[in-house]
MMTF fields as JSON, N, C-alpha, C and O atoms, coordinates in Angstrom:
{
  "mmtfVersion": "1.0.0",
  "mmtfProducer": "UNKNOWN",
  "numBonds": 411,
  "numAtoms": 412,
  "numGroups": 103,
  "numChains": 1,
  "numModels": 1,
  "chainsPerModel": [1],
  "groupsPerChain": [103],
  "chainIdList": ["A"],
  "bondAtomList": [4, 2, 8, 6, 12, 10, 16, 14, 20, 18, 24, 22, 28, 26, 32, 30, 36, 34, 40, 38, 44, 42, 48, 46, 52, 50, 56, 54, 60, 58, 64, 62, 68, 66, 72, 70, 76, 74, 80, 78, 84, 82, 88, 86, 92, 90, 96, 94, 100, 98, 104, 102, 108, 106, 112, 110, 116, 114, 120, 118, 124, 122, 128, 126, 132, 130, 136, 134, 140, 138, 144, 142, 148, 146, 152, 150, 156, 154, 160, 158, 164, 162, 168, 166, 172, 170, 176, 174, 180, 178, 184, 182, 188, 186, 192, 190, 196, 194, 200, 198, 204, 202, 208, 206, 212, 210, 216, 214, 220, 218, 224, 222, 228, 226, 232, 230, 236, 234, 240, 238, 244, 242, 248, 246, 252, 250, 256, 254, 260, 258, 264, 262, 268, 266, 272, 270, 276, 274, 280, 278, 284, 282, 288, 286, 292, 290, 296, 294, 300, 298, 304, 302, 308, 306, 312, 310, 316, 314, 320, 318, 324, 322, 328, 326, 332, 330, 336, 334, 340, 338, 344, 342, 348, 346, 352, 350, 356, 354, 360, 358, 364, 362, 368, 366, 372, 370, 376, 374, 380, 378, 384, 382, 388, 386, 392, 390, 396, 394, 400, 398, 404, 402, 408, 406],
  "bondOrderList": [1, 1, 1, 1, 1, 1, 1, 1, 1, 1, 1, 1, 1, 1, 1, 1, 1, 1, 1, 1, 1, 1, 1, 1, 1, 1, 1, 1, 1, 1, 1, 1, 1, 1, 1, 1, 1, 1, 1, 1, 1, 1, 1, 1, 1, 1, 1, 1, 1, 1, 1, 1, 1, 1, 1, 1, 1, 1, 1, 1, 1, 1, 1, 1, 1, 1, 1, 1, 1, 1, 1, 1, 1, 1, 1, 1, 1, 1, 1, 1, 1, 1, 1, 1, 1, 1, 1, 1, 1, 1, 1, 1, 1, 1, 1, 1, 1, 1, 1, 1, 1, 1],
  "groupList": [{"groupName": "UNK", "atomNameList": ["N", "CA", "C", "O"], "elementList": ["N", "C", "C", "O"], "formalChargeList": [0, 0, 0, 0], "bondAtomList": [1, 0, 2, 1, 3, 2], "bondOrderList": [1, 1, 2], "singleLetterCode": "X", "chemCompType": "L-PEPTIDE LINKING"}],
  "groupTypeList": [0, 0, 0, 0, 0, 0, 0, 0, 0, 0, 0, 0, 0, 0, 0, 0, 0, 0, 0, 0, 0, 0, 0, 0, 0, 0, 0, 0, 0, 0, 0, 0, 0, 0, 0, 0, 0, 0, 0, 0, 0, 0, 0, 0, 0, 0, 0, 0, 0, 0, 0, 0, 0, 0, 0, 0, 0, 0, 0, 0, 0, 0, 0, 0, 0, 0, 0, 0, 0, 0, 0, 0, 0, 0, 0, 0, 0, 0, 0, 0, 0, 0, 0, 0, 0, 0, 0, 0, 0, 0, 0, 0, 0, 0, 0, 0, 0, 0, 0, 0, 0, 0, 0],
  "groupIdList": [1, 2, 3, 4, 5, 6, 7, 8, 9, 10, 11, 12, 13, 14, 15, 16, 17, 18, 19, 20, 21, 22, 23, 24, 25, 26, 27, 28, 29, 30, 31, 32, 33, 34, 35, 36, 37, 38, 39, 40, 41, 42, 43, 44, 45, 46, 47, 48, 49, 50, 51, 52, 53, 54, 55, 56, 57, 58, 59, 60, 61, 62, 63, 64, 65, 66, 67, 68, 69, 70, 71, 72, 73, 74, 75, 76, 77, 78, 79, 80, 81, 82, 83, 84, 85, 86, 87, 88, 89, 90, 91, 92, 93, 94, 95, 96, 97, 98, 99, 100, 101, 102, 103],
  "secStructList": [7, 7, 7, 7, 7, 2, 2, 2, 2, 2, 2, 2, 2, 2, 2, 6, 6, 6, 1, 2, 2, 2, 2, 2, 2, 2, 2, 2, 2, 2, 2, 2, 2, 2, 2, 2, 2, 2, 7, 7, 7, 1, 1, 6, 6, 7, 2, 2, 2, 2, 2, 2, 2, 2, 2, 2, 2, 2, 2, 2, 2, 2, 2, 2, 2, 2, 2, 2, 2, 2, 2, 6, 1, 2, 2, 2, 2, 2, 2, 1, 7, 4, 4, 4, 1, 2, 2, 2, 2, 2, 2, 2, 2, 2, 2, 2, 2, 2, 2, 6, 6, 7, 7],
  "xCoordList": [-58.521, -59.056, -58.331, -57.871, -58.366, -57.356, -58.251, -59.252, -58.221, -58.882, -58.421, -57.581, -59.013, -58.253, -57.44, -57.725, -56.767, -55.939, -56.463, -57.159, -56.028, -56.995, -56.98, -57.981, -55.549, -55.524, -56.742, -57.454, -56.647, -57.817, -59.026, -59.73, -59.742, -60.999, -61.215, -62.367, -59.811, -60.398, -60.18, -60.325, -59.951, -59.501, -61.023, -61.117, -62.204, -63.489, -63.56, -63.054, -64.051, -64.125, -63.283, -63.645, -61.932, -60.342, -60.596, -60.44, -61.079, -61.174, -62.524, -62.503, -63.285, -64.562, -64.425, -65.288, -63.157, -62.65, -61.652, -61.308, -61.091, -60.328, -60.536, -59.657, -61.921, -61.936, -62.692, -62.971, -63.031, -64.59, -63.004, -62.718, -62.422, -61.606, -61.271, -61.305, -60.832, -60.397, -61.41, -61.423, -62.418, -63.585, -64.289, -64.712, -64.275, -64.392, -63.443, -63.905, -62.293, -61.16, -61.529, -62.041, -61.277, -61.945, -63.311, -63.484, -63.929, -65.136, -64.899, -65.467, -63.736, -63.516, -62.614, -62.7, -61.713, -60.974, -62.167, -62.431, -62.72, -63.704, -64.671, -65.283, -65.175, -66.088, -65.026, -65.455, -63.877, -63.001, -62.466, -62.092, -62.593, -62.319, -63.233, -63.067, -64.491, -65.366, -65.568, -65.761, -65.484, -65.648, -64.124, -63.963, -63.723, -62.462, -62.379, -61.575, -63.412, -63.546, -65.083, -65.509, -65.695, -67.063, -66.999, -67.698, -66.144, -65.839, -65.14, -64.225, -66.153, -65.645, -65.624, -66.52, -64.521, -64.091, -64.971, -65.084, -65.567, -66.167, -65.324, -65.788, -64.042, -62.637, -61.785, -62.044, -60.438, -59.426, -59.671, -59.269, -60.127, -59.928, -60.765, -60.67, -61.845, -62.505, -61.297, -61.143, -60.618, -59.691, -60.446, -59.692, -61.336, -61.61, -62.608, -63.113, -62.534, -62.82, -61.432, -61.094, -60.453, -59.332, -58.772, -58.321, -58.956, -58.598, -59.607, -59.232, -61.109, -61.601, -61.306, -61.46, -60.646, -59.779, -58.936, -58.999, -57.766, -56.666, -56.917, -56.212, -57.721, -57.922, -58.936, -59.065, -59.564, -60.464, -59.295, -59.109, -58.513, -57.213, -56.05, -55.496, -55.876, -55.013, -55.557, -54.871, -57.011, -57.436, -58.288, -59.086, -58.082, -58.386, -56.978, -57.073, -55.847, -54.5, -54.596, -54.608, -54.758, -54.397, -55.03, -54.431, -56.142, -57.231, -56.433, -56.002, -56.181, -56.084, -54.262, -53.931, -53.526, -52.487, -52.607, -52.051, -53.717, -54.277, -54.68, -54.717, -54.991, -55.744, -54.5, -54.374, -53.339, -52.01, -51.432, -51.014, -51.336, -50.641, -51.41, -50.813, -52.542, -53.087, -52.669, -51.999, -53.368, -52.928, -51.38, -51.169, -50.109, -49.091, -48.515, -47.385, -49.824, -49.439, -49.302, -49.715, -48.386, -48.617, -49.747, -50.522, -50.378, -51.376, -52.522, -53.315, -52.577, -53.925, -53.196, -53.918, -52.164, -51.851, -51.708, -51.475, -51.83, -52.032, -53.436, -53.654, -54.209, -55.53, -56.101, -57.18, -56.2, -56.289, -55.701, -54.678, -55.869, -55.25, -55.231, -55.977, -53.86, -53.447, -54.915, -55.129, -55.769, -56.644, -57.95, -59.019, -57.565, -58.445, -58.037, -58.887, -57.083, -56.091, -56.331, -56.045, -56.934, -56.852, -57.713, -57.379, -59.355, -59.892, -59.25, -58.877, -59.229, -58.477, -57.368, -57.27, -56.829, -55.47, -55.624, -54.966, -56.879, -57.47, -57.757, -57.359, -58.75, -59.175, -57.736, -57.233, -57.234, -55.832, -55.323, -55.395, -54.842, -54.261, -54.943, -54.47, -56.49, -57.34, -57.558, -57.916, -57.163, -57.216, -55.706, -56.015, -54.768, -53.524, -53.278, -52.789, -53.758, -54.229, -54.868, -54.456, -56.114, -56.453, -55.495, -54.925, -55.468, -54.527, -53.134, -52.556, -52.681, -51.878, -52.19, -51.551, -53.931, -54.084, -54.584, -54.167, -55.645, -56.038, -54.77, -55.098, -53.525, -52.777, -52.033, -51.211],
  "yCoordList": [-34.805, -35.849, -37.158, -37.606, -37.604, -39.389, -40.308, -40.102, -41.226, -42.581, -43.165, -42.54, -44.248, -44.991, -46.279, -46.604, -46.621, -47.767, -49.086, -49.639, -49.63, -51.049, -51.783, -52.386, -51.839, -52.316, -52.68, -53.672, -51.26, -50.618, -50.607, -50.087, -51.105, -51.685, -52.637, -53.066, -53.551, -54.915, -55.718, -56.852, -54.994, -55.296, -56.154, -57.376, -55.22, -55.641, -56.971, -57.858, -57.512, -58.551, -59.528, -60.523, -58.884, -60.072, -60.681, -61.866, -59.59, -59.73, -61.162, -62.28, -60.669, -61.913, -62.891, -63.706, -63.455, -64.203, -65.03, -66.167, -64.142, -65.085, -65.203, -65.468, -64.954, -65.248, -66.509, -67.251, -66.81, -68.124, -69.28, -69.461, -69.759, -70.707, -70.526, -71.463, -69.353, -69.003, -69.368, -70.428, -68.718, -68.498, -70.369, -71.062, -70.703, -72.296, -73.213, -73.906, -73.079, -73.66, -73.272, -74.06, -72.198, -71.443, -72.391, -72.611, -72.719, -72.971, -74.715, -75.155, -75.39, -76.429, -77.106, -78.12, -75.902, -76.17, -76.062, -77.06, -75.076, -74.54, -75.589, -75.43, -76.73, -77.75, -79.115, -79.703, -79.373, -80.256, -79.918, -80.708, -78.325, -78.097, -78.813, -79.808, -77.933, -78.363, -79.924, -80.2, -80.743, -81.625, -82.61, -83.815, -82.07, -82.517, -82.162, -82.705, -80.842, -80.999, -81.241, -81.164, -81.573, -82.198, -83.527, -83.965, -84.724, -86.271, -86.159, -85.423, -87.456, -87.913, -88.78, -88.947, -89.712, -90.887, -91.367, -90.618, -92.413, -93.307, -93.831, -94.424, -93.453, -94.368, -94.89, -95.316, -95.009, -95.16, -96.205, -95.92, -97.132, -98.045, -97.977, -98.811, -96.716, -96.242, -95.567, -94.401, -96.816, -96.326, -95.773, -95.537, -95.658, -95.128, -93.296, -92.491, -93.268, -91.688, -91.347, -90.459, -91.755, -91.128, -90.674, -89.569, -91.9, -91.839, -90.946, -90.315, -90.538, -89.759, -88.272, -87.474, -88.165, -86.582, -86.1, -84.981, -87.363, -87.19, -87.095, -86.257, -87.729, -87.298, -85.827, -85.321, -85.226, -83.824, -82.86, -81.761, -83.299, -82.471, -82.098, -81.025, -83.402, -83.133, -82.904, -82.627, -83.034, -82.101, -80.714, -80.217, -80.143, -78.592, -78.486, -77.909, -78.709, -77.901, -77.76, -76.61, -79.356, -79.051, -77.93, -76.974, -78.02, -76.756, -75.507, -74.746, -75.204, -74.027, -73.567, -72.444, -74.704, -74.411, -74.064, -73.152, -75.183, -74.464, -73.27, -72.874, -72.808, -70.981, -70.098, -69.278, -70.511, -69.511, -69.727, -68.779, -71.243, -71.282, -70.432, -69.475, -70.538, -69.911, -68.192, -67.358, -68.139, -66.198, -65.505, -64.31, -66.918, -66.599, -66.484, -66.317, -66.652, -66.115, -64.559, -63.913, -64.219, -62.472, -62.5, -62.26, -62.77, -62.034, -61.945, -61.004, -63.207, -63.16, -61.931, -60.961, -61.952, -60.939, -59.546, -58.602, -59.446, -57.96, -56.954, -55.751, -58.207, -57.542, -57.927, -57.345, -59.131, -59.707, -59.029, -58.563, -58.681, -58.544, -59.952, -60.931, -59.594, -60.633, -61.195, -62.4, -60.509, -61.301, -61.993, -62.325, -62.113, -62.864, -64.442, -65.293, -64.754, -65.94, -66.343, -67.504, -65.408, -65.411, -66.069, -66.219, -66.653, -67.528, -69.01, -69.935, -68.99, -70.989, -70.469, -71.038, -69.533, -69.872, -70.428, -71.337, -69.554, -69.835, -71.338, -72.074, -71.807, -73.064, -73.803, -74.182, -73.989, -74.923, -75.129, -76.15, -73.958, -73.448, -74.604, -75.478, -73.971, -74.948, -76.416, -77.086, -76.792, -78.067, -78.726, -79.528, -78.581, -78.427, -78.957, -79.946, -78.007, -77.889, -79.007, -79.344, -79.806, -80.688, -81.798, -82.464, -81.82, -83.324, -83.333, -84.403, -82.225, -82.618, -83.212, -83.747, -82.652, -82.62, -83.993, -84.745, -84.851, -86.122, -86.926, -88.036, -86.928, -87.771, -88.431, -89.338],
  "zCoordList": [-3.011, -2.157, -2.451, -3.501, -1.289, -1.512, -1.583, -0.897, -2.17, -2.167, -0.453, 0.195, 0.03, 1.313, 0.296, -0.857, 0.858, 0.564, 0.466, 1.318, -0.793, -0.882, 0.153, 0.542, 0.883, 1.921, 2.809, 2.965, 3.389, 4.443, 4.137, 5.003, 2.928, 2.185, 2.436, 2.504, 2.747, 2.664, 4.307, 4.762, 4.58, 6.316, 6.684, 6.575, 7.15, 7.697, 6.881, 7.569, 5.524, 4.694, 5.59, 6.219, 5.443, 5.804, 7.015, 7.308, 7.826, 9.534, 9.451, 9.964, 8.822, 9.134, 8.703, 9.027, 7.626, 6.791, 7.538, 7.216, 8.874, 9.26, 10.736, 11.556, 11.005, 12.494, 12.182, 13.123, 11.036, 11.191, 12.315, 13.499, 10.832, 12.366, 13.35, 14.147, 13.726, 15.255, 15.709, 16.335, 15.565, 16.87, 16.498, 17.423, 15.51, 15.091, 16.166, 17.072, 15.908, 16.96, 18.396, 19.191, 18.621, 20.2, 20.898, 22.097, 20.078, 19.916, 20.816, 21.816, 19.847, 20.093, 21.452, 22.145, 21.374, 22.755, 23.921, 24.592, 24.082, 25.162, 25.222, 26.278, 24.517, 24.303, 25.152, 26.144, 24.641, 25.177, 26.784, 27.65, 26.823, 28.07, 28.882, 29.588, 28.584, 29.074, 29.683, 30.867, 28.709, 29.07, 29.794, 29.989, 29.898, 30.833, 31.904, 32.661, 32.435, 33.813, 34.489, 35.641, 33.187, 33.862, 33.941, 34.854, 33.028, 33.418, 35.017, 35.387, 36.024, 36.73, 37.38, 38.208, 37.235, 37.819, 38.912, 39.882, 38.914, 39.627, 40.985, 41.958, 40.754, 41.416, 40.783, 39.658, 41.368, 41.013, 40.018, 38.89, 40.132, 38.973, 37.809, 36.909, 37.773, 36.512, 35.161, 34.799, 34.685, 33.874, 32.371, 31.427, 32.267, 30.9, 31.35, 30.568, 32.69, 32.504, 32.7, 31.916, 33.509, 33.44, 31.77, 31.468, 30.805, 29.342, 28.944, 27.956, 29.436, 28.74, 28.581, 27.657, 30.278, 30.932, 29.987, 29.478, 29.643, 28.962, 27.493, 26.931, 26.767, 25.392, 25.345, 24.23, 26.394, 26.15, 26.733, 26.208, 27.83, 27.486, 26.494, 26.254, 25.993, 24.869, 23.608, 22.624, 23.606, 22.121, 22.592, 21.797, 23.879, 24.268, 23.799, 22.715, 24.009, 23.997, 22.971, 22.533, 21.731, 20.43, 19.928, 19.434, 20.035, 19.136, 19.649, 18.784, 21.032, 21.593, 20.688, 20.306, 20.602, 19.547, 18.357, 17.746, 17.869, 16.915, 16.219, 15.054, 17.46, 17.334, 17.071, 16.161, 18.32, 18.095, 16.865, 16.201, 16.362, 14.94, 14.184, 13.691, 13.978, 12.601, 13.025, 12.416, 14.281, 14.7, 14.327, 14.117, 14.306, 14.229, 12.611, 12.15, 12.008, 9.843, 10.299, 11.261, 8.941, 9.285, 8.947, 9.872, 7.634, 7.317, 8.248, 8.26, 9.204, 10.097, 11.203, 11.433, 11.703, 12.51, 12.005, 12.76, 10.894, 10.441, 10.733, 10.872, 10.733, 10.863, 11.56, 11.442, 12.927, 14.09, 14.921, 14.421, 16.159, 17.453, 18.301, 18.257, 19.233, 19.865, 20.581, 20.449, 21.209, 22.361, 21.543, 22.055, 20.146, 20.04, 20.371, 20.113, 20.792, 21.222, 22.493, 22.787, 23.545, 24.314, 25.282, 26.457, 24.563, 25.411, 24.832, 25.553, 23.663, 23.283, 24.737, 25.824, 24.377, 25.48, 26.809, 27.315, 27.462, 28.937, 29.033, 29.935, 27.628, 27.791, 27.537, 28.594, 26.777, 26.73, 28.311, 28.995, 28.623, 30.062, 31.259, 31.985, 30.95, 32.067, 32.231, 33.199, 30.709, 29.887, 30.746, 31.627, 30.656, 30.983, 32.585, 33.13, 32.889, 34.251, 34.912, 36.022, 34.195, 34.336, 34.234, 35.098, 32.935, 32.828, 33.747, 33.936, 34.246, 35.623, 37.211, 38.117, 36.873, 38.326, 38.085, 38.966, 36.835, 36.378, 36.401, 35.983, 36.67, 36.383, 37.726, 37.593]
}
């Protein structure tokens, strides 16, 4: 009989160890998203929701970069799959999206 590989013991532990930030970050883009497409401008000359668009867009992207940097260590990609990347990504994306169409 074989033992399993320490490896493969410690995967489940590793896995819950390294989603807290992802899904923490995820957490944060999707909150900035959020609120970058629920601010809205009073009119053109409401210059501080426009600044509010542009700073909940550019900290959805950051976080949502955030998520790919950390996903892009081997070690988190050894035992992560790609789609856990994949809602920060949507929200960044949508985030993105905004601050083109806000500008």
């Amino acid at each position: 009989m074989t033992s399993p590989s320490p490896v493969d013991d410690d995967r489940g532990c590793l896995r819950m160890v390294l989603a807290v930030p992802l899904v923490l970050l995820t957490l944060v883009a999707a909150c900035f998203c959020r609120a970058a497409l629920t601010i809205r401008p009073s009119g053109p000359w409401d210059d501080d929701a426009y600044a509010g668009i542009v700073l909940a867009c550019v900290l959805a992207v950051g976080a949502a970069g955030a998520v790919v940097g950390v996903w892009l260590l081997p070690s988190v990609r050894r035992v992560m799959g790609w789609w856990w990347t994949g809602p920060a990504v949507v929200s960044g994306v949508i985030a993105a999206i905004r601050y083109v169409a806000a500008g």
